[in-house]
LOTIVO-148671 format. One record per residue (C-alpha): residue number from 1; chain; x, y, z. Coordinates in nm, 4 decimals, padded with zeros to 6 digits, m for minus. Example, Ala and Ser with C-alpha at 12.3 -4.5 7.8 and 13.67 -1.06 7.14 Angstrom:
   resi   chain          x          y          z
      1       A    01.2300   m00.4500    00.7800
      2       A    01.3670   m00.1060    00.7140
//
This chain:
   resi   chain          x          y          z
      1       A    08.0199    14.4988    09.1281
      2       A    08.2316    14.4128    09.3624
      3       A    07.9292    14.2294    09.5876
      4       A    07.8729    14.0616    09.2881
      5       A    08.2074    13.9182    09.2721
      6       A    08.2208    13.8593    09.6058
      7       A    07.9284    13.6713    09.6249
      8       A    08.0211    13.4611    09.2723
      9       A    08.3421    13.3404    09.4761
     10       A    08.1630    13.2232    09.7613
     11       A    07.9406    13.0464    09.5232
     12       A    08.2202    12.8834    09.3671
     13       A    08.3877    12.7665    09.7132
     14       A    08.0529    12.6270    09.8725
     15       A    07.9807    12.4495    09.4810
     16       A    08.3783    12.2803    09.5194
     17       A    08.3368    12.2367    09.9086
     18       A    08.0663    12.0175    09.8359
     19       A    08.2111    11.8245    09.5715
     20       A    08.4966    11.7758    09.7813
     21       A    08.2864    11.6664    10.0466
     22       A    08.0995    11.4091    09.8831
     23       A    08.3317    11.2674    09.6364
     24       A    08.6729    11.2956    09.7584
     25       A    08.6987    10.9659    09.9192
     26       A    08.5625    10.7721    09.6336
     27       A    08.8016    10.9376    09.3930
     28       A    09.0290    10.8186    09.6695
     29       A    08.9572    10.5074    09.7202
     30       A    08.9720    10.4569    09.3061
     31       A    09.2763    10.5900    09.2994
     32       A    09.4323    10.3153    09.5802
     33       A    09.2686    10.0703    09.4561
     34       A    09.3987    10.1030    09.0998
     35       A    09.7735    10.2192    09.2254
     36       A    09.8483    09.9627    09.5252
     37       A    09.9264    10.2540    09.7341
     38       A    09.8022    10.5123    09.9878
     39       A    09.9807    10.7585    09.9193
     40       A    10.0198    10.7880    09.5585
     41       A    09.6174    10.7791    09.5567
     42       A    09.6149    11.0623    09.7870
     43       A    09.8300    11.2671    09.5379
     44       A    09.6650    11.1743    09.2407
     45       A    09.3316    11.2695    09.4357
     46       A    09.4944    11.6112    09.5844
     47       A    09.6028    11.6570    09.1660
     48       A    09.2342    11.5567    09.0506
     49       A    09.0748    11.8037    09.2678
     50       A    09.3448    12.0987    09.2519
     51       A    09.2745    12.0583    08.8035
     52       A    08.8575    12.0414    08.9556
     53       A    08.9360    12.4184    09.1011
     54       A    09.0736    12.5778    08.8006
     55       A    08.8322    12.3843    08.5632
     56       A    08.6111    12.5646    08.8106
     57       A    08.7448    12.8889    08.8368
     58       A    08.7152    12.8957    08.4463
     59       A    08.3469    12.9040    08.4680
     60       A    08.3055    12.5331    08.3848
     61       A    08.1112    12.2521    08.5408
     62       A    08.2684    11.9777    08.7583
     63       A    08.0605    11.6782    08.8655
     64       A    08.1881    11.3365    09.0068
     65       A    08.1844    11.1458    08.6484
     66       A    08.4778    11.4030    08.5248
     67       A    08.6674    11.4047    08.8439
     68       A    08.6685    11.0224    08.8002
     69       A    08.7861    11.0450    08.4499
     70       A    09.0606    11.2891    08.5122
     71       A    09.1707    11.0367    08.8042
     72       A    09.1932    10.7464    08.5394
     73       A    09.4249    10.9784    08.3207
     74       A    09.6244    11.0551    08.6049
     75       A    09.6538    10.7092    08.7096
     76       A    09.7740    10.6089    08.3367
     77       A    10.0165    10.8791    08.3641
     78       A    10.1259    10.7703    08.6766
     79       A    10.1585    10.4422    08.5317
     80       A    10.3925    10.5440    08.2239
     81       A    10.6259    10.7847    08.4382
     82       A    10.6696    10.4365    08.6723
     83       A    10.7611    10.2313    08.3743
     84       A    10.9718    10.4937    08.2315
     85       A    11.1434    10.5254    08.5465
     86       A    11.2149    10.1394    08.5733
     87       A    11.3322    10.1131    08.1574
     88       A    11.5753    10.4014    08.2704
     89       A    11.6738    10.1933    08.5600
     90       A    11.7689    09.9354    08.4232
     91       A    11.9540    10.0950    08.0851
     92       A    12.1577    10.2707    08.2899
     93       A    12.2775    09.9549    08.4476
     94       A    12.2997    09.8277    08.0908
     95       A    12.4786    10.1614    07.9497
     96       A    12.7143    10.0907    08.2515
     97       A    12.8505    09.7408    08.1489
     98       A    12.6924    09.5703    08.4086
     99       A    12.3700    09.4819    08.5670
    100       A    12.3088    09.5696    08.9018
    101       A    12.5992    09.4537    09.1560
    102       A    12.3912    09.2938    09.3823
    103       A    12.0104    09.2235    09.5545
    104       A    12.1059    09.5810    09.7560
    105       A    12.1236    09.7725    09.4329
    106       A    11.7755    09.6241    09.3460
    107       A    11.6372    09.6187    09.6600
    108       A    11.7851    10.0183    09.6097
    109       A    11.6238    10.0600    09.3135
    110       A    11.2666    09.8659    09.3375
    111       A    11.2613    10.0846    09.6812
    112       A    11.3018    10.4314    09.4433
    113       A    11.0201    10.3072    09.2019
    114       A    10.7415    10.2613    09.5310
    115       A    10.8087    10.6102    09.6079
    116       A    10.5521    10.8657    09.4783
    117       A    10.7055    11.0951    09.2021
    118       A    10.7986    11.4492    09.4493
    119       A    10.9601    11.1822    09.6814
    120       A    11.1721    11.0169    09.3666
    121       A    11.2673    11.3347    09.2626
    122       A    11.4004    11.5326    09.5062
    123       A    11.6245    11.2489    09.5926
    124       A    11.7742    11.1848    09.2972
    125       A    11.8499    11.5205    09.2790
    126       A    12.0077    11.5506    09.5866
    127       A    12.1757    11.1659    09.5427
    128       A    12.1991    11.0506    09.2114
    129       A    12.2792    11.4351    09.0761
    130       A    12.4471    11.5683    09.3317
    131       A    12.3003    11.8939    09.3511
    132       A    12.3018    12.1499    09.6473
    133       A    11.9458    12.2431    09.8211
    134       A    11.9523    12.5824    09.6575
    135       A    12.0102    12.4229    09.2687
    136       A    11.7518    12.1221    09.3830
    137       A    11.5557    12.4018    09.5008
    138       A    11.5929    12.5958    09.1236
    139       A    11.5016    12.2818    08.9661
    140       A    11.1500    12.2095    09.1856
    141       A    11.0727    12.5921    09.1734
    142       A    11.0835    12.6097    09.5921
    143       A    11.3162    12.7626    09.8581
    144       A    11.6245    12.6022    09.9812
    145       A    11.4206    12.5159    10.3250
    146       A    11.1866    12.3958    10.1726
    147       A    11.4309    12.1259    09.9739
    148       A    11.5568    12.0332    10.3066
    149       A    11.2212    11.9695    10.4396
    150       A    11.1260    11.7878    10.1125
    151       A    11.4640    11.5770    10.1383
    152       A    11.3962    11.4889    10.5103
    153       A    11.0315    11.3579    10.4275
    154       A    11.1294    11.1605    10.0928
    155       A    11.4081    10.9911    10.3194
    156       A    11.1682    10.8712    10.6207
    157       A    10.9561    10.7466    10.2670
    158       A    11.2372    10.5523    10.1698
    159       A    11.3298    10.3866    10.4934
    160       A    10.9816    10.3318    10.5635
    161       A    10.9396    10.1596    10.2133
    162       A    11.3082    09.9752    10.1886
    163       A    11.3475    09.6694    10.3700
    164       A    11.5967    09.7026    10.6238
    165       A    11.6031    09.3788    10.7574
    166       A    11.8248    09.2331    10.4556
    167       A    12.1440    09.1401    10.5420
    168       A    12.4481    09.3579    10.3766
    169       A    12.5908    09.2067    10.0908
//
């Protein structure tokens, strides 16, 4: 029984290492071309075909026309969570009695809204929040290390993605 198993496994891994293969960079490219943005398609992809493993480890069939349905879904979530984001943005600022103080706090917060969502998060936590690694760490279900690894990255995003060549205000 236990050949049998074995054997169904490897089945499994050659049927998704082919897929993978073959259609991961036109799910991709789909994915960039709908979001703007390198790497939010290369999360949404990473997403479409982690969901294509346990759809497969289930016993069901995965070919390229449902991993490129499953991308569009992702991509309209995607979409909602960024426009939620933004709406919350910019009540806050409202719920505050004033808009944003300057250019910097939008240049601040348009900056936030390019980052992919992991990126976002773990920074508000850290910023906005004001929690320690280990209760960020609670809240994304990881170690404190790897907050502080997830906080270094999601910083080098934001640099890389704010534009430092305004002038203070």
């Amino acid at each position: 029984m236990k050949t049998l198993q074995t054997r169904s496994d490897r089945d499994r891994a050659a049927r998704f290492t082919a897929l993978y293969v073959r259609d991961h960079p036109r799910v991709c490219a789909y994915a960039q071309r709908r979001s703007g943005d390198r790497e939010t398609a290369e999360e949404l992809t990473a997403e479409v075909f982690r969901i294509a493993w346990e759809r497969m480890t289930a016993g069901h069939d995965v070919g390229p026309g449902w991993l490129f349905v499953t991308a569009r879904n992702l991509l309209g979530n995607h979409y909602r969570s960024t426009a939620r984001l933004t709406e919350l943005h910019r009540a806050i600022a409202d719920a505050s009695g004033r808009a944003p103080a300057s250019d910097q706090d939008n240049a601040v917060l348009d900056a936030l809204d390019r980052l992919p969502s992991a990126h976002r998060e773990v920074l508000l936590l850290s910023y906005w929040d004001g929690l320690s690694a280990a209760e960020a760490g609670e809240v994304l279900g990881c170690s404190t290390s790897a907050v502080w690894v997830r906080l270094h990255r999601a910083r080098k995003a934001f640099r890389d993605v704010y534009d430092l060549t305004q002038e203070p205000v």
